[in-house]
C-alpha positions as CSV (number, residue, x, y, z in Angstrom):
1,X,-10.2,25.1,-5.3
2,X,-11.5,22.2,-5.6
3,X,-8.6,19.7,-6.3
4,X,-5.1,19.7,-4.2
5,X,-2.7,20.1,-7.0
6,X,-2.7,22.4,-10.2
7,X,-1.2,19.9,-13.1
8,X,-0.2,16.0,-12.3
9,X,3.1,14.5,-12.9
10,X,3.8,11.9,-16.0
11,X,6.2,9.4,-15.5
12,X,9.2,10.5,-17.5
13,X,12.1,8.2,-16.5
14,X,9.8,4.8,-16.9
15,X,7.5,4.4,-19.9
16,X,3.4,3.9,-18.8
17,X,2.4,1.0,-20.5
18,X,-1.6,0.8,-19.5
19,X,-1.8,-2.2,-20.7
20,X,1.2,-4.0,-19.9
21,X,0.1,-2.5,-16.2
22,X,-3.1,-3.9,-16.0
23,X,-2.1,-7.1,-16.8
24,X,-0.2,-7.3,-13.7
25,X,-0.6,-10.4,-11.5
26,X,1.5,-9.3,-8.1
27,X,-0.1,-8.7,-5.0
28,X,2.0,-5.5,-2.6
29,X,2.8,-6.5,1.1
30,X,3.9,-3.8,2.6
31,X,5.4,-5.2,5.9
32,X,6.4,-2.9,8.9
33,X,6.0,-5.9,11.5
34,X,8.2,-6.3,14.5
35,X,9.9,-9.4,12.7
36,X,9.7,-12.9,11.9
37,X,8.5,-13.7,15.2
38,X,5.7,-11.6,15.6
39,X,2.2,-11.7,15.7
40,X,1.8,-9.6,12.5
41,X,4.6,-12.1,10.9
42,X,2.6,-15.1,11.5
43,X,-1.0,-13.4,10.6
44,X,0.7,-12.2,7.0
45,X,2.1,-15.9,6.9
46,X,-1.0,-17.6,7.3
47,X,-2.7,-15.4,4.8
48,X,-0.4,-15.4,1.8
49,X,-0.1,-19.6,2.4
50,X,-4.0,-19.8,1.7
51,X,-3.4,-17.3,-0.9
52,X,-1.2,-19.3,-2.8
53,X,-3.2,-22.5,-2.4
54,X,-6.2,-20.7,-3.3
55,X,-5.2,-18.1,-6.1
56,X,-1.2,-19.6,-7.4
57,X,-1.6,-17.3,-10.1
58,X,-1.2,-14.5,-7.7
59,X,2.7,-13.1,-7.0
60,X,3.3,-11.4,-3.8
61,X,5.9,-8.6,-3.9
62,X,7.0,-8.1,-0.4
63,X,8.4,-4.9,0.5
64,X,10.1,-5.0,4.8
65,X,10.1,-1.6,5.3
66,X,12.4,-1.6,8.3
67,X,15.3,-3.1,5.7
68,X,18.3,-0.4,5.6
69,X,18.2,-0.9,1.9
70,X,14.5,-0.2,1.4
71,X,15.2,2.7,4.0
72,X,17.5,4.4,1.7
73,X,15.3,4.3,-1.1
74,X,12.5,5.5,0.8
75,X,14.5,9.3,0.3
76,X,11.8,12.4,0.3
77,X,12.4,15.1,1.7
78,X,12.8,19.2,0.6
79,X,14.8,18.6,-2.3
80,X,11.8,15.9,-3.8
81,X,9.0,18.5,-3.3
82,X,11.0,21.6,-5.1
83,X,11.8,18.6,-7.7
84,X,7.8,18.1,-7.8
85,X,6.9,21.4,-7.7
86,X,9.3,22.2,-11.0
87,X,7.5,18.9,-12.9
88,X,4.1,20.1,-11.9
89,X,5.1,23.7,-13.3
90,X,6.0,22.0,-16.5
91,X,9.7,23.5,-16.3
92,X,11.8,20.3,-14.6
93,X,15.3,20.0,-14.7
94,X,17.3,17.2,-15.8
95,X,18.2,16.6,-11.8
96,X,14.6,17.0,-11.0
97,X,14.0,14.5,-13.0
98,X,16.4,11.8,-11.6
99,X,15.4,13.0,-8.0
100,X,12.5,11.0,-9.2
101,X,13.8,7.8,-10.8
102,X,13.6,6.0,-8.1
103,X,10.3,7.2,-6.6
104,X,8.8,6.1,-9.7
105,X,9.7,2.7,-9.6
106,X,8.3,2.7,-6.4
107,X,5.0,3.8,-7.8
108,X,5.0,2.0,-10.8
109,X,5.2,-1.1,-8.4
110,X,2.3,0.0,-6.2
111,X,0.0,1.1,-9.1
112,X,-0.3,-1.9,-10.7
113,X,-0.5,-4.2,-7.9
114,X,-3.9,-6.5,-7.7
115,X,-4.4,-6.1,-4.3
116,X,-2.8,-4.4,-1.0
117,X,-1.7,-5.9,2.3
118,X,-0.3,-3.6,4.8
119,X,1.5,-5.0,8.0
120,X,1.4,-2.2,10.6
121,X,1.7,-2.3,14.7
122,X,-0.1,0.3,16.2
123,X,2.1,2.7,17.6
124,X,1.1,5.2,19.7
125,X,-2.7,4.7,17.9
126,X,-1.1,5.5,14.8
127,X,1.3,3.7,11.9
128,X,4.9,3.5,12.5
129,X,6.8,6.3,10.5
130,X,8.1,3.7,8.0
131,X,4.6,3.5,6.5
132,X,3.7,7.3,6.4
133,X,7.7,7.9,5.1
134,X,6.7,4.9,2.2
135,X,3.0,6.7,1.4
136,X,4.5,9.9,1.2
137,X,7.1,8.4,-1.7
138,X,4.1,7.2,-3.4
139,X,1.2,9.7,-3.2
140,X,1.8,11.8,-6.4
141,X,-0.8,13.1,-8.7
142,X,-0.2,11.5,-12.0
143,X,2.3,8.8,-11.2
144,X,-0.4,6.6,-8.3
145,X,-3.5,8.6,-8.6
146,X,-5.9,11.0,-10.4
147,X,-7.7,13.8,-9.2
148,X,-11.6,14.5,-10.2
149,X,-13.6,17.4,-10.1
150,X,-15.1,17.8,-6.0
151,X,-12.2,17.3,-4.5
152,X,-12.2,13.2,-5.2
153,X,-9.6,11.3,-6.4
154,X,-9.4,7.8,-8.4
155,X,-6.4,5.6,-8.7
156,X,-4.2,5.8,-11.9
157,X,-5.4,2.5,-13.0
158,X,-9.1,2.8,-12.1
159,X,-10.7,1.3,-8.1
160,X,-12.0,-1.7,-6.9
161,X,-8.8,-3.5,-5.6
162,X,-8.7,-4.8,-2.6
163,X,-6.7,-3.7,1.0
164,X,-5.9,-5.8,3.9
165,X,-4.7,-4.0,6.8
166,X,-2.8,-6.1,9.0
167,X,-2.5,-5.1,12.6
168,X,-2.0,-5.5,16.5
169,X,-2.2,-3.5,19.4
170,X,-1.0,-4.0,23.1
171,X,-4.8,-2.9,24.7
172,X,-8.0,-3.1,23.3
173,X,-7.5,-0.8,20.3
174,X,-10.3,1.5,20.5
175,X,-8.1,4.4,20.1
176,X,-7.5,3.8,16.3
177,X,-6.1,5.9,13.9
178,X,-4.2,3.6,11.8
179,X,-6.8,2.1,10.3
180,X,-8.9,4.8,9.2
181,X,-5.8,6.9,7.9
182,X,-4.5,3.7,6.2
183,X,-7.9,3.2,4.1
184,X,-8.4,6.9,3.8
185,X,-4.9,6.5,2.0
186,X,-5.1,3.5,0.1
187,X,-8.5,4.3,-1.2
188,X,-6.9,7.5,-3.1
189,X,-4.9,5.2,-4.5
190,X,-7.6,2.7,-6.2
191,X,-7.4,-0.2,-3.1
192,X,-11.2,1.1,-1.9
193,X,-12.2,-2.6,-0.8
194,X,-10.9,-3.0,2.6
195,X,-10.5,-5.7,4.9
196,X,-9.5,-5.1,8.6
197,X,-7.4,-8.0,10.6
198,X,-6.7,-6.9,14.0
199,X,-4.9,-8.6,17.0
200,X,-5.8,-6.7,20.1
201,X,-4.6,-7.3,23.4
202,X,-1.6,-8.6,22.7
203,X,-0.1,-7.5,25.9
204,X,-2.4,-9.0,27.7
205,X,-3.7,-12.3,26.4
206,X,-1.7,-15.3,26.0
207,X,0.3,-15.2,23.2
208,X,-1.4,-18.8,21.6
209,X,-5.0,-17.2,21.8
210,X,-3.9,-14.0,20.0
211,X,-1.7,-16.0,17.0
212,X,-5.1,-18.5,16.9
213,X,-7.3,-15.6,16.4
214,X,-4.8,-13.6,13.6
215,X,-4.5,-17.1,11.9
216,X,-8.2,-17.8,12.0
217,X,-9.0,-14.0,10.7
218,X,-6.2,-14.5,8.2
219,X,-7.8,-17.7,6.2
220,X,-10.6,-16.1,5.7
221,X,-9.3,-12.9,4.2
222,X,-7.1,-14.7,1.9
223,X,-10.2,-15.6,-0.1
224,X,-11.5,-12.2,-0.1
225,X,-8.1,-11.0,-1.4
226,X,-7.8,-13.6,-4.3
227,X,-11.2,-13.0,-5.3
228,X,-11.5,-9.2,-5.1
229,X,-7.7,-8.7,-6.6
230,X,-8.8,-11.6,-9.4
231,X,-12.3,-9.4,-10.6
232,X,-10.6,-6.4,-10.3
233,X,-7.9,-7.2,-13.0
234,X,-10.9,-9.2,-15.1
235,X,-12.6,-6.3,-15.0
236,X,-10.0,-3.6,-16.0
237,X,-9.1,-6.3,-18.9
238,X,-12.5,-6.0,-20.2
């Protein structure tokens, strides 16, 4: 087969507005840094200050993935795929249903979003679990993304947004498999225009070169956030 799922899901405890959607202005941080101390802190601080000097008309809806209350809401688990197994089977039940409330909002939140910014350390070359636990809430057929014929896929409200992946590791971060797993992901989603800003070395260079060089990095991807996230809602509102 050529496609991963059978049906797609509707949202059924939201209404899908397309057009009130599309005429979202927020911008989605997703922020799995080590605090407000870090090096990942100050890089996302640094960006969304020339954001809002550059592009005020922007919001930033900022999502700390490490909070306990985003942590509960962040709930999938075996009971969520039999739920979206009985909603792709067309046969739900009313508790299947609800299991899903609050995933929804989630995606509802993601979908319409301008633009992407992802905060995520490298651990052990890969993301924390926080962002593959907050992906898996949101990657659903129907609710964040299409699927196409030959296996492709096409986010719910069309591509061309932007992604900024934010991240540091301790050595020289040629092992890498955040990065490519975090565009890989985001692009199913409709953010296919990414940006990498990466702090490597941390654990070996002094800590005023590394927040120089994430600050530096950071100004200049603010513009191409503003700009890409500003012609991709032009253009979806033409």
């Amino acid at each position: 087969a050529s496609t991963m799922f059978t049906a797609q899901l509707a949202y059924r405890s939201l209404k899908f507005d397309e057009t009130v959607w599309r005429g979202a202005r927020h911008v989605l941080h997703l922020d799995a840094s080590h605090g407000a101390g870090s090096v990942l802190a100050h890089g996302a601080e640094t960006l969304f200050a020339e954001l809002r000097r550059s592009h005020p008309d922007l919001q930033v809806e900022h999502i700390r993935l490490w909070d306990d209350a985003v942590r509960a809401q962040l709930d999938y688990n075996l009971e969520h795929v039999r739920a979206k197994k009985a909603m792709l089977s067309g046969s739900p039940a009313d508790a299947d249903i609800q299991r899903f409330a609050p995933l929804e909002q989630l995606c509802k939140q993601l979908a319409s979003a301008r633009g992407l910014v992802v905060s995520a350390p490298m651990w052990n070359y890969g993301v924390p679990y926080v962002v593959k636990q907050y992906f898996d809430c949101v990657l659903h057929p129907g609710l964040t993304f299409r699927e196409l014929e030959g296996g492709k896929t096409a986010g719910l409200l069309g591509g061309g947004r932007p992604l900024v992946v934010l991240t540091s590791s301790g050595g020289d971060g040629a092992r890498d498999h955040l990065t490519p797993w975090l565009v890989d992901a985001s692009a199913m989603l409709g953010f296919d225009r990414p940006e990498v800003v990466a702090a490597p070395n941390v654990a070996h260079a002094s800590r005023e070169a590394v927040l120089g060089h994430i600050a530096h990095r950071a100004v200049g991807t603010a513009h191409f956030l503003g700009a890409c996230a500003m012609a991709s809602s032009e253009q979806q509102a033409a």
